[in-house]
KESEZA-761718 format. One record per residue (C-alpha): residue number from 1; z, x, y. Coordinates in nm, 2 decimals, decimal comma. Each point is the difference from the previous one (the first is absolute). Example, Ala and Ser with C-alpha at 12.3 -4.5 7.8 and 13.67 -1.06 7.14 Angstrom:
BEGIN
[site 1 [0,78 1,23 -0,45]]
[site 2 [-0,07 0,14 0,34]]
//
This chain:
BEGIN
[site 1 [-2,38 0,01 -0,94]]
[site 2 [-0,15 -0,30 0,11]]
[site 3 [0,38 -0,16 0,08]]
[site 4 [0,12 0,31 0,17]]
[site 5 [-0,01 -0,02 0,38]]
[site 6 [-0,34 0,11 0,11]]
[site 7 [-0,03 0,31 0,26]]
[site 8 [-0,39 -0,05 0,17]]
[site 9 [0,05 0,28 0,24]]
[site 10 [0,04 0,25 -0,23]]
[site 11 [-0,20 0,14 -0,25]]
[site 12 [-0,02 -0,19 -0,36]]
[site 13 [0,06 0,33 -0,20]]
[site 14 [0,30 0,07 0,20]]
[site 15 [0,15 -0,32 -0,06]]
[site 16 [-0,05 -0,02 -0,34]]
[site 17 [0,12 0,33 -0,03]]
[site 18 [0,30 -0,17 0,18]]
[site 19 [0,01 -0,31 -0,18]]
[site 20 [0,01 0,19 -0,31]]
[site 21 [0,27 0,26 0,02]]
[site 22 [0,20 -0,29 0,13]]
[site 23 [-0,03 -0,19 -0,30]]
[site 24 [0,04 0,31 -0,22]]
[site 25 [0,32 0,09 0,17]]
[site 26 [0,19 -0,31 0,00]]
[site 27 [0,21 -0,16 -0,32]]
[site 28 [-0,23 -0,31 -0,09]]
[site 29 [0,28 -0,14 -0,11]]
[site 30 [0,24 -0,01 0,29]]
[site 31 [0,04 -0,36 0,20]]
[site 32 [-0,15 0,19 0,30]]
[site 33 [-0,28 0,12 -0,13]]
[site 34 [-0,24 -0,14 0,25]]
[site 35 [0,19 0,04 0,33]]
[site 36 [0,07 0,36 -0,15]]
[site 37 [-0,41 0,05 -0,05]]
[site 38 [-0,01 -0,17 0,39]]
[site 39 [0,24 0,23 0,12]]
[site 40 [-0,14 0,29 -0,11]]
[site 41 [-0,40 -0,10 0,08]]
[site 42 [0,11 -0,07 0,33]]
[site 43 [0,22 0,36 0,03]]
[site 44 [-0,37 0,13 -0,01]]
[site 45 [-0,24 -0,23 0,14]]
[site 46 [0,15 -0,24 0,25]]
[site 47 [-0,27 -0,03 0,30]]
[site 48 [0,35 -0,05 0,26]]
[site 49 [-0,08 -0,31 0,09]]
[site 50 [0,23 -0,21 0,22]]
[site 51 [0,21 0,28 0,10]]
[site 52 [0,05 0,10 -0,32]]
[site 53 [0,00 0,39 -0,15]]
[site 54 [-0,33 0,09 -0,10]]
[site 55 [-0,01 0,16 -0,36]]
[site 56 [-0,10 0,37 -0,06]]
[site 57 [-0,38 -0,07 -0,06]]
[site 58 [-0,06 -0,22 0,26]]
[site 59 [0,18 0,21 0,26]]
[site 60 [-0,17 0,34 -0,09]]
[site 61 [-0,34 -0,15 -0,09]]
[site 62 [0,00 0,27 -0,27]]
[site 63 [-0,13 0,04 -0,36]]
[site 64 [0,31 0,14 -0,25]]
[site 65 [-0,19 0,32 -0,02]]
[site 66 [-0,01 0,04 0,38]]
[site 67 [0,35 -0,05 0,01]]
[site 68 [0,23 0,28 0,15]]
[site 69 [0,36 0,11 0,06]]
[site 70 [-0,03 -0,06 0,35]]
[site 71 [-0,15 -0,38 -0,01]]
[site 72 [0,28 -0,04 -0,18]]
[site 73 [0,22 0,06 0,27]]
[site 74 [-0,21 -0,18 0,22]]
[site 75 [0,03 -0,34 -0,23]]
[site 76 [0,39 0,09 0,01]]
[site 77 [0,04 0,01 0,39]]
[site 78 [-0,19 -0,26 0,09]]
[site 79 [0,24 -0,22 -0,29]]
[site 80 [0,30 0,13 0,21]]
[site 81 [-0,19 -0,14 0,30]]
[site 82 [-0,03 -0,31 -0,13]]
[site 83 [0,36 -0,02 -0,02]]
[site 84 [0,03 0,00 -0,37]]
[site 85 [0,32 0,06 -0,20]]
[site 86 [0,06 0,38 -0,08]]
[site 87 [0,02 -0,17 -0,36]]
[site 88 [-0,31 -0,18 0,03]]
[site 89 [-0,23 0,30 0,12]]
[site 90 [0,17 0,21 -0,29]]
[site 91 [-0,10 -0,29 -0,22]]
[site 92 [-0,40 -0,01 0,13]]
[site 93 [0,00 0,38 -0,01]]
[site 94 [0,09 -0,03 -0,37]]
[site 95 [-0,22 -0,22 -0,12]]
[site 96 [-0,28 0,17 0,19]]
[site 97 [0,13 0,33 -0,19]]
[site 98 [0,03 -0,22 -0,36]]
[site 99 [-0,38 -0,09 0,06]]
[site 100 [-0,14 0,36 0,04]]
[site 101 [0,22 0,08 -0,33]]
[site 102 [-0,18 -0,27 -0,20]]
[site 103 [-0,33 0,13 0,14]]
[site 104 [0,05 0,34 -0,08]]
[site 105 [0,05 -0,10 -0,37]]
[site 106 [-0,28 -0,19 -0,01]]
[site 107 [-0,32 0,14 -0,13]]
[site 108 [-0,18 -0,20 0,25]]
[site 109 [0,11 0,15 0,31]]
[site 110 [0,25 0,31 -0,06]]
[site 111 [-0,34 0,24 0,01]]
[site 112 [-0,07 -0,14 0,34]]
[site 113 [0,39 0,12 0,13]]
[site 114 [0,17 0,29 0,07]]
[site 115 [0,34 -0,14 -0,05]]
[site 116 [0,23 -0,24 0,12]]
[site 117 [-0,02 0,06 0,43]]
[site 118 [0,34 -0,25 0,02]]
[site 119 [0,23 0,26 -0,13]]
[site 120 [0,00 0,27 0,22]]
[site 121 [0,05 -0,30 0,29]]
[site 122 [0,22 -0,30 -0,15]]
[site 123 [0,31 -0,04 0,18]]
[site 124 [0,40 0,04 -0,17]]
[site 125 [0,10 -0,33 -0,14]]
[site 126 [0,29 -0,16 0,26]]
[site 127 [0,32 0,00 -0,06]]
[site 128 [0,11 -0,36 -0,19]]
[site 129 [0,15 -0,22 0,22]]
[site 130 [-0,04 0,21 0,32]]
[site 131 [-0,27 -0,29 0,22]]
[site 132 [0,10 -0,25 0,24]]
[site 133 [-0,12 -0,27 -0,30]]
[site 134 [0,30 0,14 -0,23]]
[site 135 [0,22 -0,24 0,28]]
[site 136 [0,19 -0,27 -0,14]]
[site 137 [-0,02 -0,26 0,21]]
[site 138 [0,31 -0,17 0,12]]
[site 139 [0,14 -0,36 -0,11]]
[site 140 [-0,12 -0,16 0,34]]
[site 141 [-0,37 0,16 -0,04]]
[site 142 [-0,02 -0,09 -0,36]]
[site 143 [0,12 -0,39 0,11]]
[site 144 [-0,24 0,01 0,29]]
[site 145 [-0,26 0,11 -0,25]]
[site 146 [0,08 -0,31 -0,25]]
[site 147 [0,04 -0,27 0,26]]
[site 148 [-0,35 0,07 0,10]]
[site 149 [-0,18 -0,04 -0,35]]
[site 150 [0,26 -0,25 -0,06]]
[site 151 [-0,14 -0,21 0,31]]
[site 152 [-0,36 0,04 -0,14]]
[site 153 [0,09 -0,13 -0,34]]
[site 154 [0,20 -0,28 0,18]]
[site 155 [-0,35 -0,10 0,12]]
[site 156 [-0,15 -0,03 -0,29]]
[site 157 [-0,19 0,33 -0,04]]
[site 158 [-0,05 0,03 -0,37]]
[site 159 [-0,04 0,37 0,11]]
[site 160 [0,30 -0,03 0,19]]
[site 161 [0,19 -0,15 -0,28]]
[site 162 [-0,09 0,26 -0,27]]
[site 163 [0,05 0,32 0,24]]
[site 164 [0,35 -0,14 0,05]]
[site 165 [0,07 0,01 -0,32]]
[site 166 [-0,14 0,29 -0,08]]
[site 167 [0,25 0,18 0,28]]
[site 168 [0,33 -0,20 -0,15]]
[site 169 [-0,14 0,20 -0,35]]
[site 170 [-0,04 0,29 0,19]]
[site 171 [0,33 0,00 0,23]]
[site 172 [0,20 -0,12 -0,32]]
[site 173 [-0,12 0,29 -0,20]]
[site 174 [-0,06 0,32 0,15]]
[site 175 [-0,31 0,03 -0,19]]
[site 176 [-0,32 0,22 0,08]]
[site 177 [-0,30 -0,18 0,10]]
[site 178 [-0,19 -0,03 -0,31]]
[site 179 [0,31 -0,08 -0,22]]
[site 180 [-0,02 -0,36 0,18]]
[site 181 [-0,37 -0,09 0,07]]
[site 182 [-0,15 0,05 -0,31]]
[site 183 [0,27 -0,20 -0,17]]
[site 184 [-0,12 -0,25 -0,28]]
[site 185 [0,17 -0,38 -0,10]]
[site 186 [0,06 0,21 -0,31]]
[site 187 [0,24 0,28 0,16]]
[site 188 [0,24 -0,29 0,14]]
[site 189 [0,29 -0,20 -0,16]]
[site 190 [0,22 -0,26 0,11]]
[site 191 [0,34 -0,02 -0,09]]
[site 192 [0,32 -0,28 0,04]]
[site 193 [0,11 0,16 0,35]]
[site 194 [-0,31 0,32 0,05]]
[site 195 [-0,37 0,14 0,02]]
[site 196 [-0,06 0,27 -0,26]]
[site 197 [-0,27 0,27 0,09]]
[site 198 [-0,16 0,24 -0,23]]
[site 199 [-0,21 0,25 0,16]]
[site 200 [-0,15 0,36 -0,04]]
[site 201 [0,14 0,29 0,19]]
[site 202 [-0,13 0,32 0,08]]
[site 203 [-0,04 0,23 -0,31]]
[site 204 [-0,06 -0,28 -0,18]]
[site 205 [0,32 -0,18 -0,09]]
[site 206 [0,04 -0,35 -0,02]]
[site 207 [0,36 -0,17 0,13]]
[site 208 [0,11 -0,37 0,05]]
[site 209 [0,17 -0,05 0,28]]
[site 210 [0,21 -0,34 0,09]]
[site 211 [-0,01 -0,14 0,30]]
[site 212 [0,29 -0,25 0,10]]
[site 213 [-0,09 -0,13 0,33]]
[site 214 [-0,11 -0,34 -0,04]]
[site 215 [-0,18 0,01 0,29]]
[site 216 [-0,24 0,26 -0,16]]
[site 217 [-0,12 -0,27 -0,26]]
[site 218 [-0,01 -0,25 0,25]]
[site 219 [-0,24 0,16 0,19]]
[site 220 [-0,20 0,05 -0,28]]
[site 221 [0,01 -0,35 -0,15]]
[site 222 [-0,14 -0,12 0,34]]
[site 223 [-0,25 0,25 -0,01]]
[site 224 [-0,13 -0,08 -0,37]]
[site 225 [0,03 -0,38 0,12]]
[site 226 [-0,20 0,00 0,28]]
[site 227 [-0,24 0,23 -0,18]]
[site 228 [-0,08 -0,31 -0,31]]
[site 229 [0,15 0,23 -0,22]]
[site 230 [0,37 -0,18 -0,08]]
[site 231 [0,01 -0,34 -0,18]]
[site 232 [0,28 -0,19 0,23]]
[site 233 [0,03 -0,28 -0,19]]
[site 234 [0,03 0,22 -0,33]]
[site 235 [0,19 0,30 0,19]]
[site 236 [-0,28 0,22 -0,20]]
[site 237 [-0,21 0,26 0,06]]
[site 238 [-0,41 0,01 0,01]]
[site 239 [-0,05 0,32 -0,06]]
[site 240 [-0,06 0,25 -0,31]]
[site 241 [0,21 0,28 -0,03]]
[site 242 [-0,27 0,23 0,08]]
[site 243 [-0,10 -0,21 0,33]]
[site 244 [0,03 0,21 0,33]]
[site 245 [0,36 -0,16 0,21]]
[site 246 [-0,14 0,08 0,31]]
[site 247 [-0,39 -0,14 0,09]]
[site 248 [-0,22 0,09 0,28]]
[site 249 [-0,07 -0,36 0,08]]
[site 250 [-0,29 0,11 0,20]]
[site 251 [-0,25 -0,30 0,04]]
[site 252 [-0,30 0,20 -0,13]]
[site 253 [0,17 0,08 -0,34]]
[site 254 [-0,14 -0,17 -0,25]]
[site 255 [0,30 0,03 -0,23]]
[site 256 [0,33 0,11 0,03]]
[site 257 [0,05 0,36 0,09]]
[site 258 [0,33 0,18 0,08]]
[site 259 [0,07 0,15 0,34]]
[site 260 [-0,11 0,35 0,09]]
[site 261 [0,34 0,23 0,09]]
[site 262 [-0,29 0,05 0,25]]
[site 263 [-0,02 -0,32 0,12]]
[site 264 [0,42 -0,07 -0,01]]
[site 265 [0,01 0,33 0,20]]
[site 266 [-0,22 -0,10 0,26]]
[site 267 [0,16 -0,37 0,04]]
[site 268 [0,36 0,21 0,00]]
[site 269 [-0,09 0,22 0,28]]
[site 270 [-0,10 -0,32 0,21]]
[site 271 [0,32 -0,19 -0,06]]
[site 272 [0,23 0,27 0,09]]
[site 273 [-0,26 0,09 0,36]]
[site 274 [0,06 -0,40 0,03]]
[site 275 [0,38 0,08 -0,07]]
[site 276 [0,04 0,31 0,28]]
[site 277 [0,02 0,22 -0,23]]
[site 278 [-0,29 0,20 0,06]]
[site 279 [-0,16 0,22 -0,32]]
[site 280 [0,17 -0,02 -0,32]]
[site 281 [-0,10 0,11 -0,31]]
[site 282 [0,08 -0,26 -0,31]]
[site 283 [0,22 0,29 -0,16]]
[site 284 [0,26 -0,05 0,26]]
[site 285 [0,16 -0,28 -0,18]]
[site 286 [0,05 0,20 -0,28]]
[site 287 [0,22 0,23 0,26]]
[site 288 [0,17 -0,27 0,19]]
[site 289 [0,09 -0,15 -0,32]]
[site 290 [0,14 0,35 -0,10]]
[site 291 [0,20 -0,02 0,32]]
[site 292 [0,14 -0,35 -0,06]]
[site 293 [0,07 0,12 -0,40]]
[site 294 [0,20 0,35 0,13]]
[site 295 [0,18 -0,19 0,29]]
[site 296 [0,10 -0,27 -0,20]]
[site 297 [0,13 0,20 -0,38]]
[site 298 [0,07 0,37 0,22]]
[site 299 [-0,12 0,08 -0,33]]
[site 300 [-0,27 0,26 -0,04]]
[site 301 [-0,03 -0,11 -0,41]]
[site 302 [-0,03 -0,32 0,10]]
[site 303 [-0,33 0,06 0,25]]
[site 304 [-0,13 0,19 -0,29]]
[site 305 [-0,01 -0,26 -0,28]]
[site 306 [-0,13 -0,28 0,25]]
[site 307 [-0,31 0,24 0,08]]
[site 308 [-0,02 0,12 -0,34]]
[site 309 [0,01 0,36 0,08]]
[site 310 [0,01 0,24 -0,26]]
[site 311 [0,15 0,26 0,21]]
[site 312 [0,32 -0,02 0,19]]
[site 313 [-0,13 0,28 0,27]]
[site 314 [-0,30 -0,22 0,05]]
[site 315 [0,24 -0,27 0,11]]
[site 316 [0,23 0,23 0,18]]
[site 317 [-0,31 0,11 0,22]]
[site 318 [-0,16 -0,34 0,03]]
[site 319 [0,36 -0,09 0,16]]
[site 320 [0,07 0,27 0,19]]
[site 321 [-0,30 -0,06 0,19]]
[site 322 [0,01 -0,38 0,05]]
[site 323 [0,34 -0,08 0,04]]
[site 324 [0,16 -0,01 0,34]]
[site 325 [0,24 0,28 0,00]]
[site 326 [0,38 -0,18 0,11]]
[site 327 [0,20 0,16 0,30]]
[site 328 [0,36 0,14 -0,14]]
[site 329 [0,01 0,27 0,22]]
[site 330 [-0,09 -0,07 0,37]]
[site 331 [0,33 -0,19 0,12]]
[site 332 [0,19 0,27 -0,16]]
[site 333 [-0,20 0,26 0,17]]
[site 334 [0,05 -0,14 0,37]]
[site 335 [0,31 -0,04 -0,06]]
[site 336 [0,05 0,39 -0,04]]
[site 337 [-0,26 0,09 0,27]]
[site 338 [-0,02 -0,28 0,27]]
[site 339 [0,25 -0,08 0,23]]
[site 340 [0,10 -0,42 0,02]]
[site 341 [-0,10 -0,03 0,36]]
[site 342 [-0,34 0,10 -0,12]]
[site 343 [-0,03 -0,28 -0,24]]
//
């Protein structure tokens, strides 16, 4: 416990009791294991500093068994206060709802409850892709967004210089958030004229995907350069297979440690305030390069294979909400119901 983020305000039994189910309901095995054990602490027991949305415990100031329906509801409207996505507060309500399900099965505690208080107040899951973050955003926001980390690298910000690659990986592959930062040394290739780039998807599945944009390994050559971790006189890497491609480079690390999606996210959001583009969520790439994939083919197949979508009506939908609807109709229109002169 004694590496998990510690929670002073709170009771000790509660946050073990936290801590625990946490750690009992997350795959040990996944490459996110310990942002997902973060996320989900935090869910719970966030104290809302900085602006930030307090978690359930720390906002009701209440013990599990003391726990009703109706503070339930409380914790949810004062989420939607705090402006947070519909998809977000669905999220939090969740895990709050997973954690009195675990406690109710455990010998420990279920004597001490009368049930689980979050179902009879936990809000309908959103619709997919129905929030102002499912917006691609355009070529000229997605340039304005590059110039600016591309600026910062041109300074010679090591952090700089490894965010911008991270976004050409990102913008070059459509992939979710987690498919790209926990990459290893070992889940890349090079090839004569390409980047090949094995990585898990959701449900599991592995796929190699190749990337032909040499400006994609470019950026990431620099990055592993100015990082020590590229031989240039032997055009070799320094790294194991298993070594983290993306590092923290914090000063206080004692050893290299790959970046947090927490810490990415949060440097993200700053470039693209810095780029006038106001709040955007990291998944928006994935959209906009969606966008740019069903502009460019007009083919709906084609968008599916470079997500890696099982389902064609998951594509269909993630499209449909997305893409800019094209005008085929209007002129036609006036033209039957306005006179010229109006015009």
């Amino acid at each position: 416990m004694s590496a998990l983020t510690p929670y002073p305000t709170l009771p000790p039994a509660l946050v073990q009791a936290v801590q625990l189910w946490a750690q009992a309901t997350t795959n040990s095995t996944s490459r996110r294991y310990h942002d997902l054990i973060h996320d989900k602490c935090q869910a719970l027991l966030a104290d809302g500093a900085g602006g930030t949305a307090a978690g359930f415990f720390a906002y009701a100031r209440l013990l599990p068994h003391q726990v009703s329906p109706v503070d339930v509801q409380g914790w949810q409207a004062y989420l939607v206060e705090m402006q947070l996505q519909p998809a977000t507060v669905y999220a939090r309500v969740s895990r709050l709802s997973s954690f009195f399900e675990w406690l109710l099965k455990e010998p420990t505690f279920r004597d001490q409850l009368r049930g689980n208080p979050v179902r009879l107040a936990r809000p309908k899951a959103p619709a997919p892709y129905q929030t102002a973050y499912s917006r691609a955003l355009n070529d000229e926001e997605a340039r304005q967004l590059l110039a600016v980390v591309q600026a910062d690298a041109a300074s010679g910000s090591l952090h700089a210089i490894r965010d911008y690659a991270l976004l050409r990986f990102y913008f070059a592959t459509g992939k979710r958030r987690e498919e790209i930062i926990s990459l290893c040394w070992g889940d890349l290739r090079f090839t004569a004229d390409a980047l090949i780039i094995d990585t898990q998807h959701k449900g599991g599945l592995y796929r190699a995907s190749e990337v032909r944009d040499p400006g994609v390994k470019a950026a990431l050559l620099r990055y592993l350069k100015a990082s020590d971790r590229w031989d240039a006189l032997t055009d070799t890497p320094l790294m194991e297979p298993d070594s983290p491609l993306w590092l923290r480079h914090d000063r206080a690390a004692r050893r290299p440690a790959p970046v947090t999606s927490h810490g990415f996210v949060k440097a993200f959001k700053q470039y693209a305030r810095r780029a006038g583009l106001g709040d955007v969520h990291l998944h928006q790439t994935r959209h906009t390069v969606a966008r740019i994939v069903g502009e460019e083919s007009g083919s709906l197949t084609d968008v599916q294979t470079f997500l890696g979508h099982q389902n064609l009506n998951t594509t269909r939908v993630y499209l449909d909400r997305i893409a800019v609807k094209r005008d085929r109709h209007s002129e036609r229109i006036a033209r039957r119901l306005i006179d010229e002169d109006e015009n």
